[in-house]
VOGU-3710 file (C-alpha; in Angstrom, 3 decimals, decimal comma):
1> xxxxxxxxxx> 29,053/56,907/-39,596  25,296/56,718/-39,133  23,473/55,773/-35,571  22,758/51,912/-35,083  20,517/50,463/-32,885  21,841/50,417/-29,124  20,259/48,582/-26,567  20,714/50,135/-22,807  20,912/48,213/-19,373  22,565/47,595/-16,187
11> xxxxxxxxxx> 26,148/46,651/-16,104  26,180/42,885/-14,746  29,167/40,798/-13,183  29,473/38,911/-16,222  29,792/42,310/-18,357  32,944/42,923/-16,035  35,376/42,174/-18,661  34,019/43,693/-21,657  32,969/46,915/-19,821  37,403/46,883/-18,610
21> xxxxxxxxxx> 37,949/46,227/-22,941  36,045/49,660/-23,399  37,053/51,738/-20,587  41,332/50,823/-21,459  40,663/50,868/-25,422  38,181/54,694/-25,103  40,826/56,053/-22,760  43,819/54,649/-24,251  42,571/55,703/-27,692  42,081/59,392/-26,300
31> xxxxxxxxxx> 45,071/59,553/-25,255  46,860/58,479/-28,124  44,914/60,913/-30,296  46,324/63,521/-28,222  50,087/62,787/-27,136  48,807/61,775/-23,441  50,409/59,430/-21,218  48,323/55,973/-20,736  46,370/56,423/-17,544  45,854/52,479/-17,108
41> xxxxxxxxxx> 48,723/50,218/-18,620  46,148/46,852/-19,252  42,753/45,932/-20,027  42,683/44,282/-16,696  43,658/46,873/-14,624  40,257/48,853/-16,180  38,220/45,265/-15,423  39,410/45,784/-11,620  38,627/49,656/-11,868  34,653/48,449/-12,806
51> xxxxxxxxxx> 34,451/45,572/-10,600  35,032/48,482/-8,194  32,957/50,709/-9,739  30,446/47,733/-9,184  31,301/47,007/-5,736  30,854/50,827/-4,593  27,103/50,696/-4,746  24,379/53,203/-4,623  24,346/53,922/-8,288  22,886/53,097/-11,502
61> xxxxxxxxxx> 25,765/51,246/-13,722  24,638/51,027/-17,284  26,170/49,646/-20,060  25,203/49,930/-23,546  25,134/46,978/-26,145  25,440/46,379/-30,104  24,400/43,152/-31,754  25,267/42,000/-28,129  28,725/43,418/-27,794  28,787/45,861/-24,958
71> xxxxxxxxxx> 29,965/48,932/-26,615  30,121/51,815/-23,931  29,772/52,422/-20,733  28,344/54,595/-17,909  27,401/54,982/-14,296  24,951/57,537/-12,218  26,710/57,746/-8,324  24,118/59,090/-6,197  24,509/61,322/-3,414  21,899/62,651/-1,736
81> xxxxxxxxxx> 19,764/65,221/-3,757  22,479/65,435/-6,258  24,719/63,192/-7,939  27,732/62,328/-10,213  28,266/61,222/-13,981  30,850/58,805/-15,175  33,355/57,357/-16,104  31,322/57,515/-19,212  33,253/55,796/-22,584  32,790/53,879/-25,806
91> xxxxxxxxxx> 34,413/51,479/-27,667  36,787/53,573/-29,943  35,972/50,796/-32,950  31,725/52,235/-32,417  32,536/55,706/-32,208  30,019/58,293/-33,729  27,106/56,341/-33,987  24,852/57,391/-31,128  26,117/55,524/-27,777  27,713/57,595/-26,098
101> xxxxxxxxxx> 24,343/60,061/-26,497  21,972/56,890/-25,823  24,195/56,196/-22,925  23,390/59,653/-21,328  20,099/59,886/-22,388  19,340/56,892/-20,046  21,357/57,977/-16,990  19,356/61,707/-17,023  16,376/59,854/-17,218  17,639/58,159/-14,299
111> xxxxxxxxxx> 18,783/61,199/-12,487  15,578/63,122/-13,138  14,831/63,321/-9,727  17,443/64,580/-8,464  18,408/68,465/-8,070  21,832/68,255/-9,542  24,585/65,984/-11,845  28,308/66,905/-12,664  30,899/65,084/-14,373  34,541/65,701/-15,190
121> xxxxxxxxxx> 35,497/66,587/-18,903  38,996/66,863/-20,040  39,377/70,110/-21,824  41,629/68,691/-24,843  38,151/66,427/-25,952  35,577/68,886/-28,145  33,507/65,732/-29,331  32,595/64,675/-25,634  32,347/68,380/-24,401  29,864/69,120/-27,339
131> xxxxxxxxxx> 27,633/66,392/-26,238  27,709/67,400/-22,522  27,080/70,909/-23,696  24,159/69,967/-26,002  22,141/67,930/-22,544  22,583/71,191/-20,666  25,407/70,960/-18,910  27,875/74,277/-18,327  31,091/74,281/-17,067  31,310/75,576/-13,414
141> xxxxxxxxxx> 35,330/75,131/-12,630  38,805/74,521/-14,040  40,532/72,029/-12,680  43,966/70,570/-12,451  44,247/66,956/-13,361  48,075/66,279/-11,696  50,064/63,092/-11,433  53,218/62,203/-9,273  55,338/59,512/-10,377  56,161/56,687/-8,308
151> xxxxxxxxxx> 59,296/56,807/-6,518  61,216/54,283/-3,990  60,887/57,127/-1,245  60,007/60,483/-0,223  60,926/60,375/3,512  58,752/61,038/6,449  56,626/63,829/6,287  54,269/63,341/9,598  52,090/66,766/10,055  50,762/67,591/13,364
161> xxxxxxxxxx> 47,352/67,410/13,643  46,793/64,657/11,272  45,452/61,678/12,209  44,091/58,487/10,301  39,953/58,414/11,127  38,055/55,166/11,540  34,764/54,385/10,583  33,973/55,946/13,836  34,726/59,500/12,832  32,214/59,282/9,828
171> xxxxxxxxxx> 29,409/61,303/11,249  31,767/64,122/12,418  33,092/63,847/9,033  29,740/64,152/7,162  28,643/66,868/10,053  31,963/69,076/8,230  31,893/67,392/4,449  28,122/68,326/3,973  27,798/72,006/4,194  30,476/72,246/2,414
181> xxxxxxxxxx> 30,615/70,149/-0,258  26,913/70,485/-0,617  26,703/66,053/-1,001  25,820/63,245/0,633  28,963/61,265/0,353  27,930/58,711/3,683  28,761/56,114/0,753  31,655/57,813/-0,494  33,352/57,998/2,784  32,347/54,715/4,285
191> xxxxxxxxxx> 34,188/52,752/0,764  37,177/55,056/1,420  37,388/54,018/5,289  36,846/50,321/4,140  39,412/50,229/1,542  41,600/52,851/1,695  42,538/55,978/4,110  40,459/59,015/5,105  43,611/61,384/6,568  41,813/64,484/8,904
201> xxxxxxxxxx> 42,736/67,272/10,234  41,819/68,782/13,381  43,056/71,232/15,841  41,546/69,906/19,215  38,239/68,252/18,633  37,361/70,826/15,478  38,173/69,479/12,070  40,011/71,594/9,808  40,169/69,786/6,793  39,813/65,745/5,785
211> xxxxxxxxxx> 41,820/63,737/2,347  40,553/60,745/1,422  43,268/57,728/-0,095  42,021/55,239/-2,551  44,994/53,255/-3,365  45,036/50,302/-6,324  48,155/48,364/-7,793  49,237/50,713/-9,658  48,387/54,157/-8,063  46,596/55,902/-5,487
221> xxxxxxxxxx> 44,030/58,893/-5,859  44,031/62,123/-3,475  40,829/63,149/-2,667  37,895/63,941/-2,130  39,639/66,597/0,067  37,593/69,385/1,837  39,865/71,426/3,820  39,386/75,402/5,364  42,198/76,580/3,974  45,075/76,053/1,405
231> xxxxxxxxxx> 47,665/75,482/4,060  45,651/72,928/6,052  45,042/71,273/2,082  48,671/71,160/1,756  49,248/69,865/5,532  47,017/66,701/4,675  48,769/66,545/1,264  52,275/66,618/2,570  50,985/63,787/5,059  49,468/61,372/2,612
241> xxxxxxxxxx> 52,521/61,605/-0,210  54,821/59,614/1,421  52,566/57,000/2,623  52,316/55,664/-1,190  56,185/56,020/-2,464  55,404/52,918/-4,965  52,966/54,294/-6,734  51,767/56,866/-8,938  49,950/59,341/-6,827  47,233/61,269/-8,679
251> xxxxxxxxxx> 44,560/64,251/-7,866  42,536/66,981/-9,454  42,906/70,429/-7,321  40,705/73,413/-8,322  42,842/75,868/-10,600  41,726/78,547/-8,384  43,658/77,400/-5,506  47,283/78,477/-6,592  49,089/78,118/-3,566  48,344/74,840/-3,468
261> xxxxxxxxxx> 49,167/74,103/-7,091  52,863/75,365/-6,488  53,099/73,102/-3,474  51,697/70,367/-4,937  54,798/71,173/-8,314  57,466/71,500/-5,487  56,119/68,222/-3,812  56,897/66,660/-7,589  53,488/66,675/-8,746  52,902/67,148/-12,475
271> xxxxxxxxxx> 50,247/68,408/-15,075  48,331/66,080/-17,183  45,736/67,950/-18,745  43,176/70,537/-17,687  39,824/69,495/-16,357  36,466/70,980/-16,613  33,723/70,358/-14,069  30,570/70,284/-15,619  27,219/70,917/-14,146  24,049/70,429/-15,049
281> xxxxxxxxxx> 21,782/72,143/-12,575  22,160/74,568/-9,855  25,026/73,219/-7,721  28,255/75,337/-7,862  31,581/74,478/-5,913  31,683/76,235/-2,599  34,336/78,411/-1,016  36,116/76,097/0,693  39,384/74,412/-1,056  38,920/71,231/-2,712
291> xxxxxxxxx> 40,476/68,322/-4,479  38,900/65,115/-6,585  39,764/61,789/-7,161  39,466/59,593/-9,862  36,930/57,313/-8,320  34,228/56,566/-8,873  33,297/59,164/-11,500  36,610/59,173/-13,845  39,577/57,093/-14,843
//
């Protein structure tokens, strides 16, 4: 197919429902290409997943148009200095001529100030990874992309130590997320403390680790997560699981991290696919251990 003419600009409340169209029919298209599981099970469960995306704020939500169809899809979530890329997808029915590139092109112009931009790739897609690879950016980490299905209990697991913060811990939870994490996620955290759960961790006043809880209809992501160690990241995990037995629970852990990985399997979690983390700038993951949600950057 040859390029047509896209027109770029920012994603609207009335673009709500055709922006949910392409995020289910580019993901659920992916998928079926190659043998994956459906990640959302209706178009309107990815129209709630933008209008979230929308309600999140402090970012730049584009969407690009065809003849007036919206066609793809893509958002810039600042943070600080440095910021973060997606979900980022296109109309299956308009692949391969130019949008998801004109897309991308207009979010880097919009991040040009900034120091730093990542986004999540799934290893099994070459076409998207070429295009990420061809604006610059590398791949800095493997990561796990796991899943646990729902189930009608998993029993009481209360961990010592772990409490549920309010939106009064935030600036003792930025004074530990930020040196760490190397972001400014006061937006981040404040959403997750709004409409979800920020689980921390803390021996005395010191906090040892923090898991944030974004739960929707049909699931509920782990993370961000921050933690010292992998024992106090499997503490807060063993915490949150049973707090969601209805749904399908879902995180991304760094590969590196392999202790945690076989706690996570033995706590039922499974693999969906490998994850890359791609960078395009001089941020690189820290030492610390760390986990990622699906929100706001992926599906």
């Amino acid at each position: 197919m040859g390029t047509v003419n896209v027109g770029v600009r920012e994603l609207g409340r009335g673009d709500l429902e055709a922006a949910g169209h392409v995020l289910f029919s580019a993901f659920r298209a992916a998928e079926s290409r190659h043998g994956y599981a459906p990640r959302m099970r209706s178009a309107a469960a990815a129209t709630a997943w933008a209008a979230t995306i929308l309600r999140h704020g402090e970012g730049d939500f584009l969407v690009a148009t065809v003849d007036g169809r919206v066609g793809g899809i893509c958002c810039l979530n600042r943070r600080g200095r440095r910021g973060g890329i997606g979900p980022v997808a296109v109309d299956p029915s308009l692949r391969g001529q130019g949008i998801g590139r004109a897309l991308m092109g207009a979010v880097l112009e919009r991040a040009d100030g900034l120091e730093s931009v990542r986004l999540y790739q799934e290893a099994f897609n070459a076409a998207s990874f070429t295009l990420y690879y061809s604006l610059d950016f590398l791949p800095a980490a493997v990561l796990l992309d796991l899943f646990r299905p729902s189930r009608n209990t998993c029993g009481d697991q209360s961990q010592p130590g772990v409490r549920c913060a309010t939106i009064a811990d935030l600036d003792s939870l930025l004074r530990y997320d930020t040196p760490r994490s190397n972001y400014d996620r006061r937006v981040d955290l404040t959403f997750y403390l709004r409409w979800g759960q920020v689980l921390v961790l803390e021996h005395g006043a010191v906090i040892d680790g923090y898991l944030a809880c974004l739960p929707t209809a049909e699931s509920v992501q782990f993370g961000p997560l921050v933690a010292h160690s992998e024992a106090a990241a499997q503490c807060l995990f063993q915490h949150a699981i049973p707090l969601y037995p209805d749904r399908i629970q879902q995180t991304r852990i760094m590969a590196r991290d392999q202790r945690l990985a076989a706690a996570l399997r033995r706590a039922g979690f499974r693999l969906y696919c490998v994850d890359l983390l791609m960078v395009r700038g001089a941020w690189r993951p820290g030492r610390c251990v760390e986990a990622f949600g699906r929100f706001p950057e992926g599906i």
